[in-house]
C-alpha positions in Angstrom: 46.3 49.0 10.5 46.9 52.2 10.3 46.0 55.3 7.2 45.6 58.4 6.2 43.0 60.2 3.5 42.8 63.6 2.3 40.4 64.6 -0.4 39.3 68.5 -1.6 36.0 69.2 -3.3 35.4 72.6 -4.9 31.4 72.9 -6.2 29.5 75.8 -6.3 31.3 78.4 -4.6 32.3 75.7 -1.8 35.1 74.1 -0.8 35.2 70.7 1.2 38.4 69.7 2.9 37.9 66.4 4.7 40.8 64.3 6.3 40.8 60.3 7.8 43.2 59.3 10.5 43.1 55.8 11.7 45.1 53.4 13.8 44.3 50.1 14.3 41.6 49.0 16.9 39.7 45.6 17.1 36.4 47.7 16.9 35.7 50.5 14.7 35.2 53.8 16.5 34.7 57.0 15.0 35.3 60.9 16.2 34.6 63.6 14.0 35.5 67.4 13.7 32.7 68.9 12.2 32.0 73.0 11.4 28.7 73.4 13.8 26.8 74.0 10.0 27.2 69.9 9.8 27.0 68.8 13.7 23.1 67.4 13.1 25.5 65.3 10.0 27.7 63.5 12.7 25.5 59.9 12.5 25.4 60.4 8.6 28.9 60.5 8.4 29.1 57.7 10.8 27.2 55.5 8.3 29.5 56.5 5.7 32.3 55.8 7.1 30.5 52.3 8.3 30.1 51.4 4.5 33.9 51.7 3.5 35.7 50.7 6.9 35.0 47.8 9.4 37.5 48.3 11.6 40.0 50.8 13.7 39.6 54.1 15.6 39.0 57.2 12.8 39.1 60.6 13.4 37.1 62.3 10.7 37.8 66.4 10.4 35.6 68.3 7.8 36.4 71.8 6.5 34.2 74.2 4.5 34.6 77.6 2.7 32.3 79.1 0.9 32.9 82.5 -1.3 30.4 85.2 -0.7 29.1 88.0 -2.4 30.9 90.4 -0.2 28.1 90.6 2.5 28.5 89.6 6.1 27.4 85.9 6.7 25.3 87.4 10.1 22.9 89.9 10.6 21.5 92.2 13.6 18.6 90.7 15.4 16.6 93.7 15.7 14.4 92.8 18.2 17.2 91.6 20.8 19.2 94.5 20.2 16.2 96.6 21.3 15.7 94.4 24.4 19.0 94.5 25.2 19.2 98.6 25.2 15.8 98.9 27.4 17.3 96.3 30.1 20.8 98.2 30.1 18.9 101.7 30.2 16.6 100.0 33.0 19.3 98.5 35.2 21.5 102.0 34.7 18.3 104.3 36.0 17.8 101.7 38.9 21.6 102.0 39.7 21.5 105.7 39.5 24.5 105.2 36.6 25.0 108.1 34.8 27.7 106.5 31.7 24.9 106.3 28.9 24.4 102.8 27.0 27.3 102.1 24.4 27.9 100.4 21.5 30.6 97.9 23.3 28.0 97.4 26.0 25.3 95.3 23.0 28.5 93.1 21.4 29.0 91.4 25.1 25.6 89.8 24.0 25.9 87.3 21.3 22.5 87.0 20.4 22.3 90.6 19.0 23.7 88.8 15.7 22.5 86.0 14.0 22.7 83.7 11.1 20.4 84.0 8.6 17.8 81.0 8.6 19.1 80.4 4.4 22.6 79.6 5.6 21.6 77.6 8.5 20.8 74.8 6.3 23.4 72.5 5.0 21.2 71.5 1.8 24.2 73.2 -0.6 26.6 71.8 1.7 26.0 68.7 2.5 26.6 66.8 -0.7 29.6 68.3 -1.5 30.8 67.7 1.8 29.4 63.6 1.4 31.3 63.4 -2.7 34.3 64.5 -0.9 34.0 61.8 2.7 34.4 59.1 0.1 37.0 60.3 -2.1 39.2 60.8 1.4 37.9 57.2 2.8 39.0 56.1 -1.1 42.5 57.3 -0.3 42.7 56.3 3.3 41.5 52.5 2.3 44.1 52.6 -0.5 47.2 53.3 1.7 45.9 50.8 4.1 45.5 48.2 1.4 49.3 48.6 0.3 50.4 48.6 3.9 48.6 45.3 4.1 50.3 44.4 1.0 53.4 44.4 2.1 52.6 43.2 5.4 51.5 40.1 3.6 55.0 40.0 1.8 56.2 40.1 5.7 54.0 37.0 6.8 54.4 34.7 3.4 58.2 35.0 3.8 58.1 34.1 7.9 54.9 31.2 6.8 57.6 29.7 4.2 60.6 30.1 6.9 58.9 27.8 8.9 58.0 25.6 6.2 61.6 24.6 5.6 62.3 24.4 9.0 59.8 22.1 9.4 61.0 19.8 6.7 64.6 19.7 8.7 62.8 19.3 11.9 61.4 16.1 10.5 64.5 14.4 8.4 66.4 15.3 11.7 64.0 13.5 13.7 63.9 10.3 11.3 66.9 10.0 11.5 67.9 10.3 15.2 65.2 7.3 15.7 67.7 4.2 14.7 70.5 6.1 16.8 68.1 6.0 19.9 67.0 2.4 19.2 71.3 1.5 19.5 71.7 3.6 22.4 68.4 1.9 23.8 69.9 -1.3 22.9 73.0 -0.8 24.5 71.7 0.7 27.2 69.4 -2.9 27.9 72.8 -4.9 26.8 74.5 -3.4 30.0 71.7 -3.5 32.0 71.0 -7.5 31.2 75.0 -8.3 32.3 73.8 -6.6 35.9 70.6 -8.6 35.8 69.5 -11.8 33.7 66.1 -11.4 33.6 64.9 -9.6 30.6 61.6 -9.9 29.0 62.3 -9.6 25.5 58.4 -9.2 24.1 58.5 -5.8 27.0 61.8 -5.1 25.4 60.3 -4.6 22.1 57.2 -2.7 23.2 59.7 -0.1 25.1 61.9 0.2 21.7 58.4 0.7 19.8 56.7 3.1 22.3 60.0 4.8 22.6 60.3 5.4 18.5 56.7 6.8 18.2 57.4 9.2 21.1 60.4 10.5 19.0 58.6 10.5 16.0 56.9 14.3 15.0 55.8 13.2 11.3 52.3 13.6 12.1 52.9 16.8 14.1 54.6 18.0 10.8 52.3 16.9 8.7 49.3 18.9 10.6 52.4 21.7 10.3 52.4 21.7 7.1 48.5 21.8 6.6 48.0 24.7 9.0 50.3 27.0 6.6 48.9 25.9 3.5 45.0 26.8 4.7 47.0 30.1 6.4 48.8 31.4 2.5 45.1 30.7 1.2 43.5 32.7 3.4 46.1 35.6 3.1 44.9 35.3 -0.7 41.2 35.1 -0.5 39.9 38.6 -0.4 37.5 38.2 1.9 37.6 39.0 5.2 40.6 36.7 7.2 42.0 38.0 10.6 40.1 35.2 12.7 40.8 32.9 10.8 44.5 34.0 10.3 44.8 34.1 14.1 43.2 30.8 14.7 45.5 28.9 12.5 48.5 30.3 14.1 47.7 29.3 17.1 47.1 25.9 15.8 50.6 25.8 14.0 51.9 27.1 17.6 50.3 24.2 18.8 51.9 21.8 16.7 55.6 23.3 17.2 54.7 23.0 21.0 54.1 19.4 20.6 57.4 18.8 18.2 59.7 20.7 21.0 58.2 18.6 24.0 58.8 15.1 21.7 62.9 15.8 21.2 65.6 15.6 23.0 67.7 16.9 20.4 69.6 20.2 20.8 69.9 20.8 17.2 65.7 20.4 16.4 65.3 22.3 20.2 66.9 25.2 18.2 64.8 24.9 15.4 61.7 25.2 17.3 62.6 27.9 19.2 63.3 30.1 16.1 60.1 28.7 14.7 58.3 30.0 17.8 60.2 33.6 17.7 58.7 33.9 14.0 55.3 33.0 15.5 55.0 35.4 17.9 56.2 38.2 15.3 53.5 37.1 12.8 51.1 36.9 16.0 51.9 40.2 16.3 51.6 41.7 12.8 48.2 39.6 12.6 46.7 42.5 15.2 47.0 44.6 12.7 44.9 42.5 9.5 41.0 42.4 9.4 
């Protein structure tokens, strides 16, 4: 399923950005976009995001901005920039080069500048950056919880659908079994003027066997009990997707078994649009948890 959460945080002169994408994946995988002050934070945030989500792929990007005092957030490290200017005059004297050692030459060396040790820890940071990860995961799980709600709106309406279909499936069926039994009947009636031996008692048992083959009560029935435990598992709050998919492919079952029992056109069109619903709610059901 998929979401989005965006949450700022402004405490003590800094400013926390953080933003949640997801899409829907079986598994939950997480990337994050982290400033290199928080990259040591990547399994913390992990965890975090571990509490509030169980599934999908995330993408996680932090933000921070902190006000200063009007100084620069580096400073020169002496002691390279000295090391630097001996090994540039050395290497000019060795290739006889008379251009003297410039400013330009010392900034192609990054580590002349460095961060002061104070700012290299993410102590300040760090929980304002935490306080606003769970206000974004908040919103993220919020619009992914009414995208599920009316996803549920989608499957109860289809579940109900086929509820009532299945109720026309089986008065159709009860009563096409007395016009099978005449045709049956008449069918034996012309086939005992061709030939006068006819064993009655093996008459019966055909008719019998032939009226519980047409018969799909009990398929119904089971029908009937799959989407009942299915709507009360849509309403439990725990945790349903398995179980969602399971009994769909039960109630697929059971319309399988309905189809292959008739050999009426009218109910072999009702099961077909029964089985173009199911794979649509097999499809939205990739999407619940």
């Amino acid at each position: 399923m998929t979401g989005f959460g965006r949450a700022e945080v402004a405490k003590r002169e800094i400013t926390a950005t953080v933003e949640v994408r997801g899409v829907n994946s079986r598994y939950l995988d997480v990337t994050t976009r982290l400033p290199r002050l928080l990259s040591h934070r990547e399994k913390d945030i992990k965890e975090i995001v571990r509490s509030c989500v169980s599934r999908g792929n995330l993408v996680i990007s932090v933000t921070l901005e902190e006000e200063s005092d009007g100084g620069a957030p580096v400073k020169v490290n002496k002691t390279a920039a000295k090391a630097y200017i001996k090994l540039l005059n050395d290497l000019r004297k060795t290739a006889k080069i008379r251009e003297k050692v410039r400013l330009e030459h010392l900034l192609k060396f990054s580590e002349v500048f460095e961060v002061p040790r104070e700012e290299q820890s993410d102590e300040r940071q760090w929980p304002v950056v935490e306080d606003t990860l769970r206000k974004a995961l908040d919103e993220f799980n919020l619009m992914r919880r009414n995208e599920g709600s009316e996803l549920a709106k989608d499957l109860e309406r289809r579940i109900q659908w086929m509820a009532v279909t299945v109720d026309k499936i089986e008065g159709l069926s009860r009563a096409r079994i007395p016009e099978e039994r005449k045709r049956l009947h008449e069918r034996i009636s012309q086939l005992m003027e061709e030939k006068s031996v006819v064993d009655q008692n093996r008459l019966e048992l055909e008719i019998a066997l032939l009226a519980d083959k047409l018969d799909v009560t009990e398929e119904c029935v089971r029908f009937r009990s799959h989407t009942k435990y299915f709507l009360e598992a849509m309403a439990s709050a725990e945790s349903a997707g398995r179980k969602l998919n399971f009994l769909i492919q039960e109630i697929n079952r059971e319309a399988n078994t309905i189809g292959s029992k008739t050999n009426d056109s009218e109910i072999a069109h009702l099961v077909v649009q029964m089985k173009e619903e199911l794979e649509k709610v097999r499809e939205q059901l990739q999407n619940i948890e």
